[in-house]
LOTOR-845014 format. One line per 10 residues: number of its first residue (from 1); for each residue x, y, z of N, C-alpha, C. Coordinates in nm, 3 decimals. Atoms other than C-alpha are relative to their C-alpha. Layout:
NUM) X/Y/Z/X/Y/Z/X/Y/Z; ...
This chain:
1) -0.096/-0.101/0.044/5.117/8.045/5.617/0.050/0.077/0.122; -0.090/-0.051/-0.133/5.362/8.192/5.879/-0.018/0.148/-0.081; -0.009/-0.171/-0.031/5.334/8.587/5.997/0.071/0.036/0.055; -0.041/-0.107/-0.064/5.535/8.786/6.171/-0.009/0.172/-0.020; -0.012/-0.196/-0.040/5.434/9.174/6.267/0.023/0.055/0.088; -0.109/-0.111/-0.078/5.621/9.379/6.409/-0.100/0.142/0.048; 0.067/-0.165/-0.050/5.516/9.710/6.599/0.071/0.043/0.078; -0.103/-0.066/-0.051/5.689/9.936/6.808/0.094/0.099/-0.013; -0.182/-0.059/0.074/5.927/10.131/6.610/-0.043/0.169/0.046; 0.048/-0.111/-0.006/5.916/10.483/6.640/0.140/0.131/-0.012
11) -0.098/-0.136/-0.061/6.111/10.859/6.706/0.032/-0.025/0.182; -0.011/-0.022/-0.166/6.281/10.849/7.039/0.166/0.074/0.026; -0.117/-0.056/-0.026/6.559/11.065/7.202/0.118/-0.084/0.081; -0.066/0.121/-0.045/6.849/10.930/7.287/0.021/-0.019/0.191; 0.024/0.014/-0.135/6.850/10.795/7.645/-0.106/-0.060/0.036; 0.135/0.091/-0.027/6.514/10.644/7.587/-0.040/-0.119/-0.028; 0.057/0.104/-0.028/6.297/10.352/7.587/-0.113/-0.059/-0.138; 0.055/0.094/0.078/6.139/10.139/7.334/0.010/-0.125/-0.037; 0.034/0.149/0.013/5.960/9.781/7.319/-0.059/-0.021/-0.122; 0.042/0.078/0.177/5.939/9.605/6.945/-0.073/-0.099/0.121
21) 0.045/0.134/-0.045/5.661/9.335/6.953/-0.028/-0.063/-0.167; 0.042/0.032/0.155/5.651/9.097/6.683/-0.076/-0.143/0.018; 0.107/0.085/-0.008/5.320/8.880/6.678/0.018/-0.128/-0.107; 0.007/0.063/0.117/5.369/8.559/6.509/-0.166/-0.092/-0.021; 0.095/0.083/0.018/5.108/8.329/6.324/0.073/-0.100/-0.069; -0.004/0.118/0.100/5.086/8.013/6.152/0.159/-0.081/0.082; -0.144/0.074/-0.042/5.391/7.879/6.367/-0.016/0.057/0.115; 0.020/-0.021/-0.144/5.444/7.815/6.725/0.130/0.041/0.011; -0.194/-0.072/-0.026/5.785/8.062/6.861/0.066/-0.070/0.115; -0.047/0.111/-0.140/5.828/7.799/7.167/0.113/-0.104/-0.066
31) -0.086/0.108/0.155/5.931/7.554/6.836/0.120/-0.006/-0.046; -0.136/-0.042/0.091/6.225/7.795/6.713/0.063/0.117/0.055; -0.066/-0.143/-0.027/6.464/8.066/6.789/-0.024/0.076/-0.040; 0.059/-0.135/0.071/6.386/8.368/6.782/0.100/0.100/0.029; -0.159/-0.061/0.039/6.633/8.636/6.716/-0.095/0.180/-0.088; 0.051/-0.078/-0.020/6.588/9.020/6.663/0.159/0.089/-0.132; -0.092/-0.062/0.095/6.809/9.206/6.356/0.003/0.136/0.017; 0.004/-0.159/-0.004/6.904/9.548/6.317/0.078/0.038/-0.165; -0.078/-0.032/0.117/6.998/9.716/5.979/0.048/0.131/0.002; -0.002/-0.182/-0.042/7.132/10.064/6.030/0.036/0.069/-0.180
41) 0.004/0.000/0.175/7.152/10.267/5.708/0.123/0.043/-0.112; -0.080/0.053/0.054/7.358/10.168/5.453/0.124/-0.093/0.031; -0.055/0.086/-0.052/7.471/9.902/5.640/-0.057/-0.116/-0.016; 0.053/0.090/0.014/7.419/9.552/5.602/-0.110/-0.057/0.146; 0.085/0.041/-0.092/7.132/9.347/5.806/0.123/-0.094/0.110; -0.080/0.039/-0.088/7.333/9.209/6.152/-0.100/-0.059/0.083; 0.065/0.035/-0.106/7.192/9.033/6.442/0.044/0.074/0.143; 0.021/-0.077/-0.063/7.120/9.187/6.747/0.015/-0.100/0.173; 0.041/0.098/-0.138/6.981/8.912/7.007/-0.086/-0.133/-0.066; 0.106/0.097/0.117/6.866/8.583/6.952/-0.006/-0.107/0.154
51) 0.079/0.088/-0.081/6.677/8.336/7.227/0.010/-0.129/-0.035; 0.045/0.148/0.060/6.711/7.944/7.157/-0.127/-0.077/0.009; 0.122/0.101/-0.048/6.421/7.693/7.202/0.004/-0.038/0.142; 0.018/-0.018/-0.154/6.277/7.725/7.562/0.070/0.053/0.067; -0.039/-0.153/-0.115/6.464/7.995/7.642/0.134/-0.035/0.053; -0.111/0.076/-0.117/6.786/7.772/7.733/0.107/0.072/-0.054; -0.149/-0.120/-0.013/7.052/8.044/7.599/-0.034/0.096/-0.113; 0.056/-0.124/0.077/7.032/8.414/7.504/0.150/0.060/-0.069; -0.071/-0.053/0.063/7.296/8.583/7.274/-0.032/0.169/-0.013; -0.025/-0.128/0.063/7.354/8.942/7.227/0.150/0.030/-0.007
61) -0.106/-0.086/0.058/7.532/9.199/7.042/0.111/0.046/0.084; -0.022/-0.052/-0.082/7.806/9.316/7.234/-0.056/0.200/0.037; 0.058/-0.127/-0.038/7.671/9.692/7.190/-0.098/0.021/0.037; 0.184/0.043/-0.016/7.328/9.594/7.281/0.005/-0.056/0.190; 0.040/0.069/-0.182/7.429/9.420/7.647/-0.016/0.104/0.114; -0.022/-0.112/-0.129/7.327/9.546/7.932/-0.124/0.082/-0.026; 0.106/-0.097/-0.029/7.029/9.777/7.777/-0.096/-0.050/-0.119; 0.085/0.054/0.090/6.828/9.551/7.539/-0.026/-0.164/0.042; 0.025/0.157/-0.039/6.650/9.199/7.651/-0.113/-0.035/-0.133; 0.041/0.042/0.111/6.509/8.996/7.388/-0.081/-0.106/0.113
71) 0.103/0.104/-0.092/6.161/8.763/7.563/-0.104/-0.047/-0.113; 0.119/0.043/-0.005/5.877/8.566/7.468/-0.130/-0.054/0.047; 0.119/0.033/-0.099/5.515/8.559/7.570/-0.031/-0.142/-0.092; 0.096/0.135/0.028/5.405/8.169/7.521/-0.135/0.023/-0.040; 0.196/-0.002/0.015/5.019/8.251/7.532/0.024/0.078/-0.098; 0.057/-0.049/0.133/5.047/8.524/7.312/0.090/-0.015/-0.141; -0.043/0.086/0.115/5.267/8.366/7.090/0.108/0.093/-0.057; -0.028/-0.158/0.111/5.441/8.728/7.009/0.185/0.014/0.120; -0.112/-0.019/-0.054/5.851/8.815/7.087/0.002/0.144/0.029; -0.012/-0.130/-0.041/5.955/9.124/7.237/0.150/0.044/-0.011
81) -0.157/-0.098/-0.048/6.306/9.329/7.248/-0.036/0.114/0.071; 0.034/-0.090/-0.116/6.317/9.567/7.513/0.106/0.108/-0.023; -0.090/-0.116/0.046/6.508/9.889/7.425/0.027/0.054/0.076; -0.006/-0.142/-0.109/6.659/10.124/7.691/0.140/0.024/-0.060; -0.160/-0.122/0.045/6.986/10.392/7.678/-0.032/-0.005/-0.127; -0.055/0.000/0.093/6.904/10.404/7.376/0.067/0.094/-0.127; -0.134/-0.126/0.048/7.191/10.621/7.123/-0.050/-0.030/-0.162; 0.067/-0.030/0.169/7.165/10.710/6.768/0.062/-0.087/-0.098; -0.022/0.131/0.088/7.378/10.444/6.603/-0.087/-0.148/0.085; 0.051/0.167/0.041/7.084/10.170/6.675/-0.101/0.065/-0.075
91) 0.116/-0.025/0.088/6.850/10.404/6.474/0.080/-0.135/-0.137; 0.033/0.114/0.094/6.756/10.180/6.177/-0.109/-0.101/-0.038; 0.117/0.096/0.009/6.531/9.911/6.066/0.018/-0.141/0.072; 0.054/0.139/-0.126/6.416/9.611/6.364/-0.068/-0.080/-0.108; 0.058/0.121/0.047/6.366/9.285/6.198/-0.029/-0.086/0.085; 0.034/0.082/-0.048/6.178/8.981/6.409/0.070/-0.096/-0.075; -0.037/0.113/0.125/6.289/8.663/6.268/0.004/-0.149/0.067; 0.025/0.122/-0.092/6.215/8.296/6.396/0.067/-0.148/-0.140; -0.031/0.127/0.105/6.400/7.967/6.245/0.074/-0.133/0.062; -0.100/0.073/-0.060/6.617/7.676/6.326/0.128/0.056/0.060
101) -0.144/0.000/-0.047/6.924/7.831/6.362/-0.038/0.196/0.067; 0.025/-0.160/-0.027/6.973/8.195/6.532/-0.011/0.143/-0.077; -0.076/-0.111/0.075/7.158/8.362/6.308/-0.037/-0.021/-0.192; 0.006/0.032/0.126/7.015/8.182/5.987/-0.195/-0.061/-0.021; 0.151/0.014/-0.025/6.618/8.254/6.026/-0.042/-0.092/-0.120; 0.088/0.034/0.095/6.332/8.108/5.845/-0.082/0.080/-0.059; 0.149/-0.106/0.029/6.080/8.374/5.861/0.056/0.123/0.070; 0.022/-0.169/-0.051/6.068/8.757/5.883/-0.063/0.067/0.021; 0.072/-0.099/-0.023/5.913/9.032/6.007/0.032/0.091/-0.090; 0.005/-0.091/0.127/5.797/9.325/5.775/0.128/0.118/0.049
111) -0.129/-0.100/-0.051/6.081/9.545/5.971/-0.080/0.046/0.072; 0.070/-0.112/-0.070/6.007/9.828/6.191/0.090/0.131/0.034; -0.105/-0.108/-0.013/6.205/10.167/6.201/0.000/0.083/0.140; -0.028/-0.083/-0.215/6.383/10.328/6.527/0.020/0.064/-0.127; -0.095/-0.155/0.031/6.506/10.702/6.483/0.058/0.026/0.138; -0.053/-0.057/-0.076/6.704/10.781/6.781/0.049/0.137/-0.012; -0.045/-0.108/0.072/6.764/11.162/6.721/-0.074/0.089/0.136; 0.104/-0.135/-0.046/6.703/11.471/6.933/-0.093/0.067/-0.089
């Protein structure tokens, strides 16, 4: 049975720094793309950043370039997004998500909520 959990989320002001990690099981993330959602609220779920198989091409958002990298650790099996500048429209809920296609996962993470807010 495939996992993904997520951690990371939190309160942060804007201008700051926060790393999502989302640990998978039951499935190897070397296998499949992995790809990083954002839902802001009352907005639909969008993609954010998404990694292909072995790493051979990265996609992002255009509002995201430049201060968000999307990685994976091999050994520990777990993806990362890397958060900096970050402003109050990306508060919202961080989805993980690993599948064949980038943009058309298999598996999700339970979410994880930013607040960007003074």
């Amino acid at each position: 049975q495939v996992h993904l959990v997520e951690s990371g989320g939190g309160l942060v002001q804007p201008g700051g720094s926060l790393r999502l990690s989302c640990e998978a099981t039951g499935i190897t993330l070397d296998d499949y793309n992995i790809a990083w959602f954002h839902q802001a609220p009352g907005l639909l779920r969008e993609g954010v950043s998404c990694i292909t198989t072995y790493n051979r091409n990265t996609y992002y958002k255009d509002s995201v370039k430049g201060r968000f990298t999307i990685s994976r650790d091999t050994a520990k099996n777990t993806m990362y997004l890397d958060m900096n500048g970050l402003k109050p429209e990306d508060t919202g809920v961080y989805y993980c998500a690993v599948g064949r296609g980038c943009w058309s996962p298999d598996y999700w993470g339970q979410g994880t909520q930013i607040n960007v807010s003074r």
